[in-house]
C-alpha positions, 0 to 999 in steps of 0.5 A: 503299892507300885501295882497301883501306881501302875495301873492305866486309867479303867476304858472300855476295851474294844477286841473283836477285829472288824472282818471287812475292808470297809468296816477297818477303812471307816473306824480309823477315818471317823476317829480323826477329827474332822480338820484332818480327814482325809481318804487313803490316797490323800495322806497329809503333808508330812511334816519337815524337820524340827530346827535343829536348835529344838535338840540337844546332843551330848557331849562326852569328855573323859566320861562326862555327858553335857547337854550341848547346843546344837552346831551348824555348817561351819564356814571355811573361816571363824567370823573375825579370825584368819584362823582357819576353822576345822577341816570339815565344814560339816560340824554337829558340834559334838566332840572330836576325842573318839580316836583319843578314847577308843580303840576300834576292834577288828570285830564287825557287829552288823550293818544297816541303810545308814552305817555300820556297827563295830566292837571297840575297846576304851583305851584307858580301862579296856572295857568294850562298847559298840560304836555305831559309825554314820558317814557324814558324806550321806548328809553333804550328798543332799541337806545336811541340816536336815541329816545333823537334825536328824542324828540329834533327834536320835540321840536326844529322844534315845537319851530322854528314854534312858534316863527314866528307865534303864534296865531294858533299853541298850544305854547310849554311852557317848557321841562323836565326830570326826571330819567323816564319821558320826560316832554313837558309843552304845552298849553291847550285848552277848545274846544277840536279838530276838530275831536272830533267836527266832529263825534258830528256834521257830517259836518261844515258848509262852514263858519265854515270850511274856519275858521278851515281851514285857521288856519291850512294854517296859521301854515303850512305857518309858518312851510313851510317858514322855510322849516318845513314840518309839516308831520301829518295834520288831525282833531286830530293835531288841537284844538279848541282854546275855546268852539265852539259853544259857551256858549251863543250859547248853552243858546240862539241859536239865538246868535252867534256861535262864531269864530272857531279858531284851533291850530296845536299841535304835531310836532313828524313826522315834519322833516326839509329839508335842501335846495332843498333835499326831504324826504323819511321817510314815517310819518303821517296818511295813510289815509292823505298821499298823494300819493308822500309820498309812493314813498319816495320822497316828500316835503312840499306839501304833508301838503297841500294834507293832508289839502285838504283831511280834507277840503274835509272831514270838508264839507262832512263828509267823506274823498275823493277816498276811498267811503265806504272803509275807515275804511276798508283801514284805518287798511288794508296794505298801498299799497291798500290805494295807488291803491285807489288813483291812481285809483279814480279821485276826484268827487263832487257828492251826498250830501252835494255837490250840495249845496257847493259853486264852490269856496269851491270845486275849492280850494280843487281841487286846494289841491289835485292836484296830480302833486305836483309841481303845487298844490297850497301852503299855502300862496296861497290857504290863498289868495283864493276867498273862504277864503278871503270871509269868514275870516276877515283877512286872509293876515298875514305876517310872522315875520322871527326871528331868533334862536330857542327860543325867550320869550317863557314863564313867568310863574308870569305873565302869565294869567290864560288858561281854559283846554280842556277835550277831543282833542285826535286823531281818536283811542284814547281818547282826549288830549292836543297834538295828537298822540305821 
């Protein structure tokens, strides 16, 4: 009955990647309507922040999770009063009972572009979390409005998504500020990320990369039926949610590995679509982008090509079209990485391919299709022949509830969670929540 439930709308599924540069260039540009058309170097105006009333941010109390309004800058004096308002001026509105809660841990996790990650420890039943710190003072440097905006779309969309699944999205526990800092109370994990298991291993096995994989289709099916385009797939959004292999592995190599279980963490380039509009703001990883993205005009498939691309990577060790460039692109300009795409086709040669199964390279080609009407969505690739062989019980339906938040924490019950040393991203050491 879920099987059923699950299964995606019968299309036709187009897989043969076209092999030159026009034929790429022609199918994205004559799949826009034609109000929006546009030649590569003519991108769209991108759109600016929604208002921020549009989000709402949650509100933590002693383990109780609200929607709350969105605050504003605060004037050195409330309107009526000669009472003075707090100190910083800069007010999300979110709750200020951090220190009171939390003790942070001398433990570094990881860093990123926009703040840190730390262990700490709840100070009434010792159980540990993760705490992404954001300085306030990038957001006083330029438009705050538009950096509050920003922190309350992270938090509202992270939300929106773990309340329909939760079983592989790292759980977001909590907000909070201070006059300096912005606080989100996460999850931690103890295996660390994909990318940290991949330089440590080259390669996944096909088992061990249906396992990761389907997890990663198991959140963005969840983002993609509320119309959440998760924006940044790669090995460093998703956690190890325990050790892999595991410890009775590492003691007795005849034993099991265990199940490898990930959890997408790090909502800050997912954006929602409203209806039938696309997006145009280019987020993510260059590497991982798909070739729609760069010219801003996409839709949730591009997570689906992101996730191809890591597919392609978990079996090989190396990301498709590029060859032995990769690192080169990776720093270079943008517009080299999009003639590499349109100029290569997708090719399973050399090792380890011979020895991958047909289904594993059918689902990938099913990924990176770049006519992105017709790449496959999540729910379906959860559905095909190459998951379903490896994976107990990848046909899951959905809970639809509504609002943005719903039980999200009780801190005197909550068990203990074991923490993760290193889950960082490609440039930077490991941490709790990817790239921020």
């Amino acid at each position: 009955m879920a099987a059923a439930l699950l299964q995606a709308p019968q299309r036709a599924v187009h897989t043969q990647a076209r092999s030159t540069a026009e034929g790429r260039a022609a199918a994205i540009h004559q799949s826009r309507p034609s109000s929006v058309k546009a030649s590569p170097g003519q991108l769209p105006v991108r759109p600016e922040f929604e208002p921020l009333s549009r989000f709402a941010g949650p509100r933590v109390l002693f383990g109780r999770l609200r929607p709350l309004r969105c605050g504003r800058p605060r004037s050195a004096r409330r309107a009526g009063s000669s009472a003075p308002a707090v100190s910083d001026e800069y007010d999300i509105g979110w709750p200020r009972e951090f220190d009171a809660l939390f003790e942070v841990l001398d433990e570094f996790l990881g860093e990123g572009a926009f703040g840190t990650v730390k262990a700490v420890r709840h100070r009434v039943t010792g159980k540990r979390f993760a705490v992404k710190m954001l300085p306030k003072s990038r957001g006083k440097k330029g438009n705050w409005e538009a950096y509050a905006a920003m922190l309350q779309k992270e938090v509202s969309l992270w939300t929106a998504v773990q309340n329909s699944h939760d079983k592989h999205i790292v759980q977001l526990r909590g907000a909070f500020e201070d006059d300096e800092y912005v606080y989100l109370v996460q999850d931690i994990c103890e295996g660390g990320d994909l990318q940290r298991l991949l330089k440590e291993r080259k390669t996944l096995d096909e088992r061990e990369a249906a396992q990761a994989i389907s997890g990663v289709l198991f959140m963005l099916a969840a983002a993609h039926d509320r119309n959440i385009c998760f924006g940044d797939v790669k090995p460093a959004n998703f956690l190890l949610e325990a050790q892999y292999p595991c410890r009775r592995h590492l003691v007795d190599s005849s034993a099991p590995k265990g199940d490898l279980v990930v959890k997408g963490v790090d909502f800050g380039c997912s954006q929602k679509l409203n209806g039938e509009d696309r997006l145009g703001k280019q987020t993510g990883t260059p590497l991982y982008m798909a070739p729609e993205i760069f010219f801003g005009w996409y839709g949730l498939e591009v997570d689906i090509w992101a996730a191809g691309m890591m597919l392609y990577q978990l079996l090989s060790g190396k990301l498709p079209f590029f060859g032995e460039k990769a690192e080169e692109l990776k720093n270079g300009p943008k517009f080299l990485i999009v003639e590499a795409l349109m100029d290569s086709k997708l090719e399973f040669t050399g090792e380890p391919w011979a020895t991958v199964s047909d289904d594993a390279k059918d689902l990938i080609s099913k990924m990176l299709d770049v006519e992105y009407n017709s790449r496959i969505s999540a729910r379906a690739a959860l559905q095909h022949n190459w998951i379903q062989r490896y994976c107990e019980h990848p046909a899951v339906v959905f809970a639809k509830r509504d609002g943005v938040t719903s039980n999200i924490i009780d801190f005197p019950s909550s068990p203990g969670t074991p923490v993760s040393n290193n889950s960082g991203t490609d440039d930077h050491k490991g941490g709790a929540g990817g790239t921020y």
